[in-house]
C-alpha positions as CSV (number, residue, x, y, z in Angstrom):
1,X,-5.1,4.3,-25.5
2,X,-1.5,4.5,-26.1
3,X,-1.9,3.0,-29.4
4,X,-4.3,6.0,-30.6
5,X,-1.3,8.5,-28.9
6,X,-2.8,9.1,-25.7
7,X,-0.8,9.2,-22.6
8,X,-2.1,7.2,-20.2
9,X,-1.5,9.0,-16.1
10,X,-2.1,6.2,-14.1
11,X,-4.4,3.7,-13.8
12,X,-6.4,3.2,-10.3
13,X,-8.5,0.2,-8.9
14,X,-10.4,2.3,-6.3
15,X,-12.4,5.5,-6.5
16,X,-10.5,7.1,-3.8
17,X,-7.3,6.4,-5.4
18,X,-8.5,8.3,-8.7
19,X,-9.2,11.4,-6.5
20,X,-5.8,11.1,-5.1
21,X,-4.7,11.2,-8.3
22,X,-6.6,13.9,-10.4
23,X,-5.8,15.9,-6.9
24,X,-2.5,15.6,-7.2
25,X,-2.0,15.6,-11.2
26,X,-5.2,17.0,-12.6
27,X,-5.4,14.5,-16.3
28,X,-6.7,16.2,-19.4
29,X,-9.7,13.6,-19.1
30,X,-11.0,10.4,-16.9
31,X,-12.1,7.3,-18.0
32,X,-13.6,5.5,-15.2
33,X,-15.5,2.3,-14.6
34,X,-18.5,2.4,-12.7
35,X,-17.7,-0.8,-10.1
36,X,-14.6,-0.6,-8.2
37,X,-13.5,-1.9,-5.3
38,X,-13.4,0.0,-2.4
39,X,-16.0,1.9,-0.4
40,X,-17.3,4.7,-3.3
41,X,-18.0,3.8,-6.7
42,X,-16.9,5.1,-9.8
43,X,-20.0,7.6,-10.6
44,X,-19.4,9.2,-7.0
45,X,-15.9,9.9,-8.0
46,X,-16.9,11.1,-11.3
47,X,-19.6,13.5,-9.7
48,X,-16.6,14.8,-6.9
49,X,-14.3,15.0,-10.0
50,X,-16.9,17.1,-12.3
51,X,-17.8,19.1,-9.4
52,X,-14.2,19.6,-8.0
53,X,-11.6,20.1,-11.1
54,X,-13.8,20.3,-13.8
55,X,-12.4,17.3,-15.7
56,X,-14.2,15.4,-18.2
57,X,-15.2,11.8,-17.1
58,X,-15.8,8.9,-19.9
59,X,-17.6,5.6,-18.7
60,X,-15.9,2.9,-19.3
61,X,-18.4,-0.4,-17.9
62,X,-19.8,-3.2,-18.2
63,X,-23.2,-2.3,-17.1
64,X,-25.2,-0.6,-19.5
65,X,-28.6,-0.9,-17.5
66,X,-30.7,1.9,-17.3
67,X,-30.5,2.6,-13.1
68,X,-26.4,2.9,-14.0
69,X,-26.8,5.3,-17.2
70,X,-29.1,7.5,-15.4
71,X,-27.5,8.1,-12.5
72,X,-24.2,8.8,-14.6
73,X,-26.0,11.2,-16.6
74,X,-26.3,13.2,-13.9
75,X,-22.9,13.5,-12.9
76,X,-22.3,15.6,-16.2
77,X,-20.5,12.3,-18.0
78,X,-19.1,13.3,-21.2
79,X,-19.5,9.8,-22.6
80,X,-20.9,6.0,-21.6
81,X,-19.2,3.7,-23.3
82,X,-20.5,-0.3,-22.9
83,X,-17.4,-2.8,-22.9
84,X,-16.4,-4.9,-25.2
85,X,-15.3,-1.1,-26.9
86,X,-14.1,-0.5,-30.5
87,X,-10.8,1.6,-30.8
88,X,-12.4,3.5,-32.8
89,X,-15.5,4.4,-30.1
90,X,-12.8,5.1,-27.7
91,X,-11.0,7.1,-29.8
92,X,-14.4,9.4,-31.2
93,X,-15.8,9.6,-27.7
94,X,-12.6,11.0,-25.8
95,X,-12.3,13.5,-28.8
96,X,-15.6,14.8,-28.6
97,X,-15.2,15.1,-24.7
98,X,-11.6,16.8,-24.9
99,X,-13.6,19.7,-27.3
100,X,-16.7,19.8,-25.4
101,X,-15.0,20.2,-22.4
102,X,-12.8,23.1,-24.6
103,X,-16.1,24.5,-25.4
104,X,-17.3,24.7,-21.8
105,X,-14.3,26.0,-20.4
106,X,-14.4,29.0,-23.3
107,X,-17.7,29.4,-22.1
108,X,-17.6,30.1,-18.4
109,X,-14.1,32.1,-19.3
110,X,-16.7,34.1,-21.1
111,X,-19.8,34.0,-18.8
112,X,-17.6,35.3,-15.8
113,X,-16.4,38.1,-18.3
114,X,-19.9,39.3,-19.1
115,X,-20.9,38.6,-15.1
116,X,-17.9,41.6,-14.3
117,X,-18.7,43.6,-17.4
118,X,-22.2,43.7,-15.5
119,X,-21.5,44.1,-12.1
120,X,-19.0,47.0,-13.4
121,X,-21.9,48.7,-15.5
122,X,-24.7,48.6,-12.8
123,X,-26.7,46.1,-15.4
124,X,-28.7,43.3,-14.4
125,X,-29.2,40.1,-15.5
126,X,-31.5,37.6,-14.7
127,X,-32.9,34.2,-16.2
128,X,-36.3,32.2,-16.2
129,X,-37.3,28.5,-15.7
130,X,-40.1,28.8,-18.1
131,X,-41.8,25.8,-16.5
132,X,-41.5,26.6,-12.8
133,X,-41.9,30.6,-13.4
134,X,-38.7,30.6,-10.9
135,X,-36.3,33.5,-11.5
136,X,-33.0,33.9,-11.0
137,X,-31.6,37.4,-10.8
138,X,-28.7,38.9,-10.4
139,X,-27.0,40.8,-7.4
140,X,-27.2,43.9,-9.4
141,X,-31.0,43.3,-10.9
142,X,-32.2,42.6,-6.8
143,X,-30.7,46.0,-5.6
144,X,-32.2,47.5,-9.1
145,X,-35.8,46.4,-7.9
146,X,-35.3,46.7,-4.1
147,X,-35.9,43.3,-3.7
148,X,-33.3,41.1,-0.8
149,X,-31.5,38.3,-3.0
150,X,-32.6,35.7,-0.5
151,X,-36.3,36.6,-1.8
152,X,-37.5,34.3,-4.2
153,X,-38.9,35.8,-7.4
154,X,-41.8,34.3,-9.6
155,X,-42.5,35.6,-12.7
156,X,-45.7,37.2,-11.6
157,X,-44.2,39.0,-9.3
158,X,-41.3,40.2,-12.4
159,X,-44.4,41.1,-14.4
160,X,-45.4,43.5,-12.0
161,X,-42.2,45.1,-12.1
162,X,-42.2,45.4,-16.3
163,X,-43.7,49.0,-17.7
164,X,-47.5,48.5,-17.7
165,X,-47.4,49.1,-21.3
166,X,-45.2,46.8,-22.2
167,X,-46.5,44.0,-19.6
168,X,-48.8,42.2,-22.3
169,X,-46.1,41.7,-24.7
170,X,-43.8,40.6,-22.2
171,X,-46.3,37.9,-21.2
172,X,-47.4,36.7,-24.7
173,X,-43.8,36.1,-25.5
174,X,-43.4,34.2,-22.2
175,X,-46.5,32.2,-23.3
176,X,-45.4,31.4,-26.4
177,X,-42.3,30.5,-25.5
178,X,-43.6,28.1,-23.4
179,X,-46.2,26.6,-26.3
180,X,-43.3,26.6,-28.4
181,X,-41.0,25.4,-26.7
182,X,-38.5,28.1,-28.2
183,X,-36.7,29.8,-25.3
């Protein structure tokens, strides 16, 4: 790392020790094995760290089996790399996770702007799971159409809600969507 002109923080041997330290001193971005010694391992730490701090997390390990790659995925891992590593895979993988981590952070600056432009203009928002039919509104949409935000809204019941002239359109665009795959 410190030969590509990275800083390096600190490095830990335990997953709790990590937290400690990304706690303490939030990094610019983790890399972090998957086996460490101590009671938590390092895609639980990764998963609190995500979750907590929002700081990008890099695998580092020797495991590249499935069961280990899919349950990183799911901790929002910017990048998996399998040792032995190339300099040069270290290096592309922790610049692509420094600007999509850039990118993400520009976009929830952004979607929390649009989320109080909303709320301040009385307009609702609301977005589909187009293979579920679950809804999620907004505050704002369930006082619009009356309906308590611990109900849970299907897109039947948002169809009956649309104009009855425009409910067919509404519908074929959902359908094709879904054909698609476009949404």
């Amino acid at each position: 790392l410190q030969t590509c002109d990275y800083s390096v923080a600190e490095l830990c041997s335990t997953a709790e020790q990590a937290l400690q330290l990304v706690e303490g001193s939030p990094p610019d971005l983790v890399l972090m094995d998957i086996v460490l010694a101590g009671e938590m391992d390092g895609i639980e730490a990764a998963r609190q760290i995500w979750n907590q701090q929002k700081i990008p997390v890099i695998y580092i390990t020797a495991h590249p089996e499935d069961s280990y790659r899919d349950r990183a995925k799911k901790t929002e891992a910017f990048g998996y790399l399998t040792k032995p590593i190339q300099q040069k895979d270290l290096r592309n993988s922790i610049e692509c996770a420094r600007y999509k981590n850039k990118m993400q952070s520009k976009l929830r600056r952004n979607e929390a702007r649009l989320k109080r432009v909303q709320e301040l203009a009385k307009v609702g928002s609301w977005e589909i799971d187009l293979e579920t039919k679950q809804l999620t509104w907004s505050e704002v949409t369930h006082r619009i159409f009356g309906v308590p935000p611990e109900e849970e809204v299907h897109y039947d019941d948002f169809l009956e809600f649309i104009h009855p002239a425009d409910r067919d359109f509404v519908d074929q665009q959902w359908k094709q969507a879904l054909e698609t795959g476009e949404y």
